[in-house]
C-alpha positions in Angstrom: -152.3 -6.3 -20.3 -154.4 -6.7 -17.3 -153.7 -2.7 -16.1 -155.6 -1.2 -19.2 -158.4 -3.6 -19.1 -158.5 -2.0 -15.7 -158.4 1.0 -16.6 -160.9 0.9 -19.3 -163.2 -0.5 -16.8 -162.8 2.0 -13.9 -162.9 4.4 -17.2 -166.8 3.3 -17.9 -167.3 3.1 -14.2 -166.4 7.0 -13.5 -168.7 7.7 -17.0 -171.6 5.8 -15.2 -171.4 7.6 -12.3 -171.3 10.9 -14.3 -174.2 9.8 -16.1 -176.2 9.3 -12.7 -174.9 12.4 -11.2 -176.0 14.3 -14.7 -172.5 15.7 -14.8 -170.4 15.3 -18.1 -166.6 14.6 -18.3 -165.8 18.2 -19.1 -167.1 19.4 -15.6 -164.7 17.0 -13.8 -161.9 17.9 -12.1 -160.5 15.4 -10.4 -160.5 11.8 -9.6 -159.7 9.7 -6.3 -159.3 6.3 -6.3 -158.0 3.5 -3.7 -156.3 0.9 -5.4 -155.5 -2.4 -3.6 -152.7 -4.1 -2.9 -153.8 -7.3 -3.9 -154.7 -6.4 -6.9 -150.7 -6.0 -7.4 -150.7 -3.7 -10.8 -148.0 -1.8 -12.7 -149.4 1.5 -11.1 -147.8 3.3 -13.8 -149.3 1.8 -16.3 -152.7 2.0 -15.3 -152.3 5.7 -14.5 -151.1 6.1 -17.8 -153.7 3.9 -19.3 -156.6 5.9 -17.5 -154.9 9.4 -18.1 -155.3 8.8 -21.7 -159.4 8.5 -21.5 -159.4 11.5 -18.8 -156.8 13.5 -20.8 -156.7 16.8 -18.6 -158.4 15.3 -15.1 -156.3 14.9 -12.7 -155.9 11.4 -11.0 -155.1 10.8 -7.4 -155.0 7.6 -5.3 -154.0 5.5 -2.6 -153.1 2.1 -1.8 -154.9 0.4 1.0 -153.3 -2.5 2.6 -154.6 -5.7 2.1 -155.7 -7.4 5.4 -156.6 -10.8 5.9 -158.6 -12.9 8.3 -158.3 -16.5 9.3 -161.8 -18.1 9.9 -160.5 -20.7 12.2 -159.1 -18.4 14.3 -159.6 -15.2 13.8 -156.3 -14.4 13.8 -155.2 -11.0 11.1 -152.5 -10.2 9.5 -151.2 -8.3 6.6 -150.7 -9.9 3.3 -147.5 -7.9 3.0 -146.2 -10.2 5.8 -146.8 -13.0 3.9 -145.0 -12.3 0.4 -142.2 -13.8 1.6 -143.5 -16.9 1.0 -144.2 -16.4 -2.0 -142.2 -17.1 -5.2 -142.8 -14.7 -8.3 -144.9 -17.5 -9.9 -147.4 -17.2 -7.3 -147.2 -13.6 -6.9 -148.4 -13.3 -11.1 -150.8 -15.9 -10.3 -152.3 -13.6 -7.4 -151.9 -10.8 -10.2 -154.0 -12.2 -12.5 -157.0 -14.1 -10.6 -156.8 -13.1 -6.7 -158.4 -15.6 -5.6 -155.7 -17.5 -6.3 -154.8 -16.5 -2.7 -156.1 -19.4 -1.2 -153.7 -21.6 -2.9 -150.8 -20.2 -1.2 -150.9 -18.2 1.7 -152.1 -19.6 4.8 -152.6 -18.5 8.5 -149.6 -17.2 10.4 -151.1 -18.6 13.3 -152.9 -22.1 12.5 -152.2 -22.9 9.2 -155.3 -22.5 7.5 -156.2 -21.5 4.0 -159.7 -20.6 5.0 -159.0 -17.1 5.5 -161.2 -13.6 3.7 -159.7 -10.4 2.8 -161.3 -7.7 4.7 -159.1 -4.8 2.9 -156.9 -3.9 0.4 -158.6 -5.5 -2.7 -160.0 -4.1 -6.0 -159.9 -0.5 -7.4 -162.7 1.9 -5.9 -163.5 5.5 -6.8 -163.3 7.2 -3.8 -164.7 10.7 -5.2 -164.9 12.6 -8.2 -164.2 16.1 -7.7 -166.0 18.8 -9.8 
């Protein structure tokens, strides 16, 4: 499942940071992360997922909006506003390999698929609270 090979990752991610911070896992309290919406995952399972390599840390989060920007004509908009469009096929797809994107959302305004996402994508660790 594509939520804990997610969570395994932002597992070794929060360990690397610890390393580089000389802090062990034990000291940590807390951590905060921002979660996409793109990235479109069973948050449930990946908090469950990343609970059980933090065990007694707590986990916090948010989800930031996914923005998007046409290139053509710098017009922005919300991918939220365009899942209407989209079947359940295309949604997985988008799941799975974002940049997938391309292939079926287009601008609001023009029509163009040459577009970037300036938020919402990915998982970040916002902070690690000790």
């Amino acid at each position: 499942m594509h939520e804990l090979s997610l969570s395994k990752a932002t597992y070794k991610s929060i360990l690397e940071i610890l390393k580089q911070r000389n802090k062990t896992l034990n000291e940590l309290k807390e951590v905060i992360l921002a979660i996409g919406e793109i990235q479109n995952i069973d948050i449930d399972l990946f908090l469950q997922s990343l609970q059980e390599y933090l065990l007694n840390i707590k986990i916090s989060y948010k989800i930031i909006k996914a923005k998007i920007r046409c290139k053509k004509c710098l017009n922005e908009w919300y991918y939220s506003d365009s899942l209407n469009i989209l079947n359940e096929d295309q949604k997985e797809s988008i799941h799975f390999i974002p940049e997938t994107i391309y292939l079926f959302i287009r601008c609001n305004n023009c029509n163009s698929n040459d577009f970037e996402i300036i938020d919402g994508r990915g998982i970040f660790i916002l902070e690690l609270l000790f």
